[in-house]
C-alpha positions, 0 to 999 in steps of 0.5 A, a space after each residue: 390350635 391350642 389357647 395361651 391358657 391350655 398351653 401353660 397349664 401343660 406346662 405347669 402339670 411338668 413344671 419342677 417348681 412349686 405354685 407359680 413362684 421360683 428361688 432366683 437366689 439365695 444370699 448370706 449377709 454377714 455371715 448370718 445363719 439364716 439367709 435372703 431367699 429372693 423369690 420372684 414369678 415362675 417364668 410361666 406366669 410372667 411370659 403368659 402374662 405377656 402373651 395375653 396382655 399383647 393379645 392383639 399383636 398376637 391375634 394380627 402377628 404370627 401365633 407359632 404354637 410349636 414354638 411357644 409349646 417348647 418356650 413353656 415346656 423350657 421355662 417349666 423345667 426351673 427347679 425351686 424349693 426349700 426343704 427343711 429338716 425337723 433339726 434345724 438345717 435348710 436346703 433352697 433349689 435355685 434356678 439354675 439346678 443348684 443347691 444351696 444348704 444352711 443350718 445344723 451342720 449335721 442333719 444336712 445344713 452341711 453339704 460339703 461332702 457331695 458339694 461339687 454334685 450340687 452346683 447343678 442339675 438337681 431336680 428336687 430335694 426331699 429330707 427326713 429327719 436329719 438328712 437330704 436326698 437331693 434326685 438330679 437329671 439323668 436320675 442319680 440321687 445324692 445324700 447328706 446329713 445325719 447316716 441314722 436318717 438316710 443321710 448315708 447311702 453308701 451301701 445302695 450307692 450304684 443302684 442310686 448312680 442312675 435311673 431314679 425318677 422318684 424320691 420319697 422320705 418317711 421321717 427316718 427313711 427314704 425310698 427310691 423309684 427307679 426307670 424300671 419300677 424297682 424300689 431302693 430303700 436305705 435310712 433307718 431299718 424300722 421305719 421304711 430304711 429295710 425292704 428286704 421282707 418284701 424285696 421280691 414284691 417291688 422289685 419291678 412295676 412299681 408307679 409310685 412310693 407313698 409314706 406316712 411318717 413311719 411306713 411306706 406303701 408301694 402301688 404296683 402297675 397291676 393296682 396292688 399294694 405293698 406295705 413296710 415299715 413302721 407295722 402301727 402307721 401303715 406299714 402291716 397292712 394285713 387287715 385290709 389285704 384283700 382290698 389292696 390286692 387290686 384295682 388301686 390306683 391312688 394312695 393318699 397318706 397322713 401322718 400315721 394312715 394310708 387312705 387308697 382309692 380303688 377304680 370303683 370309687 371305694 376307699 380303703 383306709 389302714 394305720 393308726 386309728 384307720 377304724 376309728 377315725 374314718 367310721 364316721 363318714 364309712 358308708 359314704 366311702 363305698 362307691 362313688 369317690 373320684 379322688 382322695 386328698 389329705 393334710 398331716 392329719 385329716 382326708 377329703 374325698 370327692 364323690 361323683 356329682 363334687 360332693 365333699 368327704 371329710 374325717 379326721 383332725 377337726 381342726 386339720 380339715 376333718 371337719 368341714 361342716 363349717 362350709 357344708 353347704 358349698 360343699 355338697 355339689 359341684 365341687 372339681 378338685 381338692 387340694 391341701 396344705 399340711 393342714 387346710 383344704 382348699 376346693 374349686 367349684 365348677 363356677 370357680 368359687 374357692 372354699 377353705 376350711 381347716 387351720 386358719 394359720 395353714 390356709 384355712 382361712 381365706 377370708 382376711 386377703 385385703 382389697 381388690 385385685 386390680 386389673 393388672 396381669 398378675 397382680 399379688 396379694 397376700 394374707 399371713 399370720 401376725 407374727 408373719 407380717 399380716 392379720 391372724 383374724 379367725 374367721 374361716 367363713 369366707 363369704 364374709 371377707 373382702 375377698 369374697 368377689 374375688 375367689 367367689 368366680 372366675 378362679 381356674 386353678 388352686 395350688 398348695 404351695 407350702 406346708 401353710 400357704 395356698 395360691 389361686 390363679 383366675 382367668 388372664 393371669 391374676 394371681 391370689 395368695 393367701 395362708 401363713 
């Protein structure tokens, strides 16, 4: 029989939605340009959390695990994100599958066009630049916004009707992934929009398109890589053909550069300054890494033991000698905001480094959880409503009882803002 905690975290590794947060609503008041977006609690948490404090009619009740299996396989399908352009427009996914859009009208804030596809459905929005690419259930994908960043789809429109299962966006471009492994890219041709050149190598066996901001890189089934796009941010990957002709099975990428993972533990990294900026720390990339993680401009490798690995931006997280010491062993997963790294330990300490407005800083969550189920505390930028106090050290703060144990998952749930959820239920939150 499964425990409450092995059946929620199924639950979340399918889950649409982000972190332990959804969008129930977003509402416009006085015809404001930026509305109310009305978050409450991921529905997984609350009925967990139910569940747990009720332990006891649960223990002498009837616990029926198919039952509850399907319950949190339900609730784990509600979509919610908001996803912005860099031109000013906004697209919030509501609980219901609908998509509700503001801002420049013509980088996406306007979705009148394709609105009747948009009451419901919809799976997950991804944006470039200037538009949107909204995947719905069934596998259809919708765009809207600016034609010069794939906000006009019009010529790859009947391989977008049906079957896609992945979209994914450079800042110019958008690639699509469909049931077969086939990739459709449209958006502008010099950055990942045109395929063509290598059209008849990712025609099928594609797992999954990975982008900088520039290019994109395909992993195939048999472990290969192929490139396109911008040639200096990743798409030419010539130089490090040989090693990407096999045995991948994970690309990571940054604004500018891919980092891949091969099956014997080596990492391989290409695009601008890949050489330079990974020189530091290459003889530690050899062999040996379990996984590969990165901000908008910085990596983290896991060695074998949870040993830590970083280069890149120092203040993005490629500098981690801050917490090197918490980071020499022990460490179980790794996991980013845009510019901040957060890792777990084995004994269920949280470690941070990074930009301190991105989640970098842990140290200034105030007070003590109390021991109510799911209780929700939350530090920010001042000009957010909080504290920008700039220690990064995190066994100086208050809450240091708090991440220094007990913590079961961390999650990345914006570009700024971390949150960690502890045994039974409660809930730590913590970034700009």
């Amino acid at each position: 029989m499964m425990t409450i905690e092995e059946l929620l975290n199924d639950a979340h590794k399918s889950a649409r939605h982000k972190g332990f947060g959804i969008i129930g609503n977003v509402i416009f008041q006085n015809g404001k340009p930026k509305p109310d977006v009305i978050r409450r609690k991921c529905p997984c948490i609350v009925l967990s959390q139910a569940l747990i404090e009720n332990i006891a009619n649960m223990l002498f009740g009837d616990f029926n695990e198919p039952m509850l299996r399907l319950v949190f396989e339900e609730l784990a399908a509600v979509p919610s994100d908001v996803v912005s352009t860099s031109y000013g427009a906004f697209v919030a996914v509501i609980s219901s599958g609908r998509v509700v859009t503001w801002g420049r009208a013509g980088y996406g804030g306007d979705s009148s066009a394709v609105a009747e596809q948009l009451v419901s459905g919809v799976v997950r929005v991804v944006a470039t630049q200037g538009a949107f690419a909204a995947l719905k259930e069934g596998g259809r994908v919708e765009t809207w916004g600016s034609p010069r960043n794939g906000g006009d789809s019009s010529q790859v429109a009947g391989e977008l009707a049906s079957g896609v299962v992945e979209v994914v966006a450079t800042s110019w471009a958008f690639a699509a992934v469909t049931e077969g492994g086939r990739v459709v890219t449209w958006g502008d041709a010099r950055w990942g929009g045109d395929s063509s050149a290598v059209a008849g190598e990712v025609a099928s066996g594609v797992v999954r398109v990975v982008a900088t901001d520039y290019a994109f890189a395909a992993v195939m089934e048999c472990g290969r890589v192929v490139t396109w796009g911008g040639a200096e941010c990743g798409g030419d990957s010539r130089r490090v053909a040989g090693e990407l002709a096999s045995g991948v099975v994970k690309v990571v990428a940054r604004r500018y550069m891919f980092a891949a993972l091969t099956d014997g533990g080596r990492v391989v990294t290409w695009g601008v300054r890949a050489g330079r900026d990974s020189s530091a720390v290459e003889g530690r990339l050899e062999s040996g890494v379990v996984d590969v993680v990165s901000t908008a401009h910085a990596f983290a490798a896991v060695i074998s033991g949870g040993r830590v690995v970083t280069w890149g931006e120092a203040g993005s997280g490629g500098d981690s000698s801050e917490v090197a010491g918490a980071l020499a062993s022990g460490v179980v997963r790794v996991v980013a905001t845009g510019s901040a790294f957060a890792a777990l330990t084995e004994g269920g300490r949280v470690v941070t480094w990074g930009n301190p407005h991105c989640g970098g800083d842990s140290s200034r969550v105030a007070g003590v959880l109390s021991g109510m189920f799911g209780y929700m505390m939350m530090w920010k930028r001042a000009e957010y409503g909080g504290d920008a106090w700039n220690s990064w050290d995190i066994s100086r703060g208050r809450v240091a009882t708090e991440l220094g144990s007990g913590v079961v998952e961390v999650v990345a749930v914006s570009y700024k803002r971390f949150v960690a959820r502890k045994k039974y239920g409660q809930i730590i939150e913590w970034g700009g």
